[in-house]
KOLTITOR-910886 format. One record per atom (N, C-alpha, C, CB): residue in one letter; x, y negated, z negated. Coordinates in steps of 0.1 Angstrom, whole numbers, padded with zeros to 4 digits, always signed. Glycine has a CB too. Example, Ala and Ser with C-alpha at 12.3 -4.5 7.8 and 13.67 -1.06 7.14 Angstrom:
% KOLTITOR-910886
A+0132+0057-0078 A+0123+0045-0078 A+0132+0033-0078 A+0113+0045-0090 S+0128+0022-0071 S+0137+0011-0071 S+0129+0000-0079 S+0141+0006-0057 
% end
This chain:
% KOLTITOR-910886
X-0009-0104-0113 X-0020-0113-0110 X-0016-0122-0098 X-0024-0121-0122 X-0025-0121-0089 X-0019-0128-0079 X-0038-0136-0069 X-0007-0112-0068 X-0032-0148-0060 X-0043-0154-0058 X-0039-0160-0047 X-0047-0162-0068 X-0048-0162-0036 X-0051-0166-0021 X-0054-0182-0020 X-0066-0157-0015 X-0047-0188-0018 X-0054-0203-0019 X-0057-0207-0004 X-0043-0215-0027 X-0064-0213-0001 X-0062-0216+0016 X-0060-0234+0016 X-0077-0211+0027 X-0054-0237+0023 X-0045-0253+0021 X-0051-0261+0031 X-0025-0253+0024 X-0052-0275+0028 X-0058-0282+0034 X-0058-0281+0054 X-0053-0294+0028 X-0049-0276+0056 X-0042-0273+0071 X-0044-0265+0076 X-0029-0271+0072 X-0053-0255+0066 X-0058-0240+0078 X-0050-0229+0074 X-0053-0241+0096 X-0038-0226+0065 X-0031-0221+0059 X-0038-0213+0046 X-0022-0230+0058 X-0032-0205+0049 X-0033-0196+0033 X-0023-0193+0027 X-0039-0182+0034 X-0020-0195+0011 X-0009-0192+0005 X-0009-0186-0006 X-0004-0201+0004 X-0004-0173-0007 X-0003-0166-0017 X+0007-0173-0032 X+0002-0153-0011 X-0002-0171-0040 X+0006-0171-0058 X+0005-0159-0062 X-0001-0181-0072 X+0020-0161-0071 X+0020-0151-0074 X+0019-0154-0090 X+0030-0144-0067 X+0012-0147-0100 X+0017-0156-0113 X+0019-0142-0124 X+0003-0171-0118 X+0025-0147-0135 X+0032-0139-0143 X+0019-0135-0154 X+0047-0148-0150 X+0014-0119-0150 X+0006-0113-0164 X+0002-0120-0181 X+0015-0103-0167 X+0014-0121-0185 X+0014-0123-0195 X+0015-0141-0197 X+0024-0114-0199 X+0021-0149-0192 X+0020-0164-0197 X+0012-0173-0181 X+0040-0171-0202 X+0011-0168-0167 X-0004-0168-0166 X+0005-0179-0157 X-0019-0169-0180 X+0018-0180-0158 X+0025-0193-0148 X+0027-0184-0131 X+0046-0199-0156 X+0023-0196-0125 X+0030-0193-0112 X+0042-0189-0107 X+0031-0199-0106 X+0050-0181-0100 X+0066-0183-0100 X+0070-0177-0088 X+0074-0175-0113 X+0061-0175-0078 X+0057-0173-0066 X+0051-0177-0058 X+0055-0166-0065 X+0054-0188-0046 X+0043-0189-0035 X+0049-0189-0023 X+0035-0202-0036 X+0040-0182-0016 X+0045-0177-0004 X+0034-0183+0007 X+0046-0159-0004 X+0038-0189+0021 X+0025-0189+0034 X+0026-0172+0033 X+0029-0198+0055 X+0011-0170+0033 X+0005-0161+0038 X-0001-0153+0052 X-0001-0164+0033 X-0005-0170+0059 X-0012-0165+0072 X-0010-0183+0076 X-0033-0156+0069 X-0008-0185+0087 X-0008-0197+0087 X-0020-0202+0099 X+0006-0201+0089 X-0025-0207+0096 X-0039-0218+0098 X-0037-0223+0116 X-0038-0237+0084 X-0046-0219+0125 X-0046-0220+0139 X-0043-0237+0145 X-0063-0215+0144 X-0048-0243+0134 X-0044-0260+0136 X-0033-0267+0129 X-0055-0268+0131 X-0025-0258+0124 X-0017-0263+0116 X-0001-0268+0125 X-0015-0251+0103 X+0001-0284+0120 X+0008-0286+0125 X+0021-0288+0119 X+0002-0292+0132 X+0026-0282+0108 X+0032-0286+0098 X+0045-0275+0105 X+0023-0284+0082 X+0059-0281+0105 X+0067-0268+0110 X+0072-0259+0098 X+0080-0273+0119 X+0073-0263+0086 X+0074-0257+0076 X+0065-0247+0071 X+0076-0264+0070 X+0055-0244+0080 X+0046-0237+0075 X+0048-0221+0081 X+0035-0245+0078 X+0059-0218+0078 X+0054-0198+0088 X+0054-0189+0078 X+0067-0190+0102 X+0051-0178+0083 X+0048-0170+0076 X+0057-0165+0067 X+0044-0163+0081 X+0053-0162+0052 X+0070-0156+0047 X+0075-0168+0040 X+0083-0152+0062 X+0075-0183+0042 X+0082-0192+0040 X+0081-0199+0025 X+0079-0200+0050 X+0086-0199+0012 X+0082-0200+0000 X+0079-0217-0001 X+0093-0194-0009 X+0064-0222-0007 X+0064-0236-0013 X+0067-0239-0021 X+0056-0242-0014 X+0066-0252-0022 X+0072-0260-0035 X+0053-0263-0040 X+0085-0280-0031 X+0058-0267-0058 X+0047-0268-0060 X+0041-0282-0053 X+0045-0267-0075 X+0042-0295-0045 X+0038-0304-0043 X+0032-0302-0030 X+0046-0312-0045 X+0033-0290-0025 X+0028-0284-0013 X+0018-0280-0012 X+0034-0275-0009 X+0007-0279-0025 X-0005-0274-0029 X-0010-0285-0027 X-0006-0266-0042 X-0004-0295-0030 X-0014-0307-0039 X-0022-0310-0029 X-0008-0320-0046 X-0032-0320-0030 X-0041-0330-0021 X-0030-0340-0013 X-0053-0342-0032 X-0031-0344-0003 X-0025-0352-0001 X-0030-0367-0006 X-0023-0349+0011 X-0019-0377-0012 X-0026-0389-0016 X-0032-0394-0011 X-0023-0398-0019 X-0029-0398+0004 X-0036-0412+0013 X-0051-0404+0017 X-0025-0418+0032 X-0053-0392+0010 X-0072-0390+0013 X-0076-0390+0001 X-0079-0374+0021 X-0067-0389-0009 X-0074-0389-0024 X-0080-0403-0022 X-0063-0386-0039 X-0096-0403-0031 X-0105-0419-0032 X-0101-0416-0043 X-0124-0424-0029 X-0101-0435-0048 X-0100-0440-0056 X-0109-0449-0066 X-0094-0443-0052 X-0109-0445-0076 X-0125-0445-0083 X-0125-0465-0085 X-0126-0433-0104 X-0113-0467-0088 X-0110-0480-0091 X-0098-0486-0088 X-0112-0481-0101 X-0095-0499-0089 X-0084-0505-0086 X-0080-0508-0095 X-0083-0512-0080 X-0086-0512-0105 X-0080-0513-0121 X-0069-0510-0128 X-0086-0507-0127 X-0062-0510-0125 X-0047-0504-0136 X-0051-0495-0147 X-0038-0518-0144 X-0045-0483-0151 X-0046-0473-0159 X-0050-0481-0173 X-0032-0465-0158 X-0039-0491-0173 X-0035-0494-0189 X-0048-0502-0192 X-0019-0504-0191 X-0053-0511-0183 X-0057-0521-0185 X-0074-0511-0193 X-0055-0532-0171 X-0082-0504-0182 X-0094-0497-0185 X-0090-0492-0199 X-0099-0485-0174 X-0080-0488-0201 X-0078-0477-0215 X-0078-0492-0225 X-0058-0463-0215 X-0070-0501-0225 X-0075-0512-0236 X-0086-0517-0238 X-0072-0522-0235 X-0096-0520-0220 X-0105-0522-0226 X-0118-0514-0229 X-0107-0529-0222 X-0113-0502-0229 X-0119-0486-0237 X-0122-0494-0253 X-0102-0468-0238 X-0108-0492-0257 X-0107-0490-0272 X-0104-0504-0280 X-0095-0480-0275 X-0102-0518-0275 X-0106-0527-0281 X-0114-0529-0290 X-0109-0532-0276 X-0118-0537-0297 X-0124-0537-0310 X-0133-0545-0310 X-0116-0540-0320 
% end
């Protein structure tokens, strides 16, 4: 089982993941992206899983609120 992801950068990266428990244990650049300015990015070259992710400083933020604090005043009484 295997899957094409294409990455924020223009990049495409193959997973590769295991039949039976459905985990990743392979990722490879695939094709790398005409704008990509990343030097770690060539072809052939295996990622880490943190290489998939969003990058933070574009992730929005729903709130400023501290985790803890919304979840108390979730379930207060």
């Amino acid at each position: 089982m295997s899957y094409a992801l294409d990455l924020p950068c223009g990049c495409v990266a193959h997973v590769a993941c295991d039949p039976v428990s459905g985990l990743a244990h392979t990722r490879v650049i695939e094709a790398r992206g005409p704008g990509c300015e990343l030097r770690r990015h060539e072809v052939g070259v295996r990622l880490y899983l943190w290489d998939l992710l969003p990058d933070r400083s574009q992730m929005r933020v729903k709130s400023h609120e501290p985790a803890v604090r919304r979840m108390a005043r979730l379930y207060s009484v």
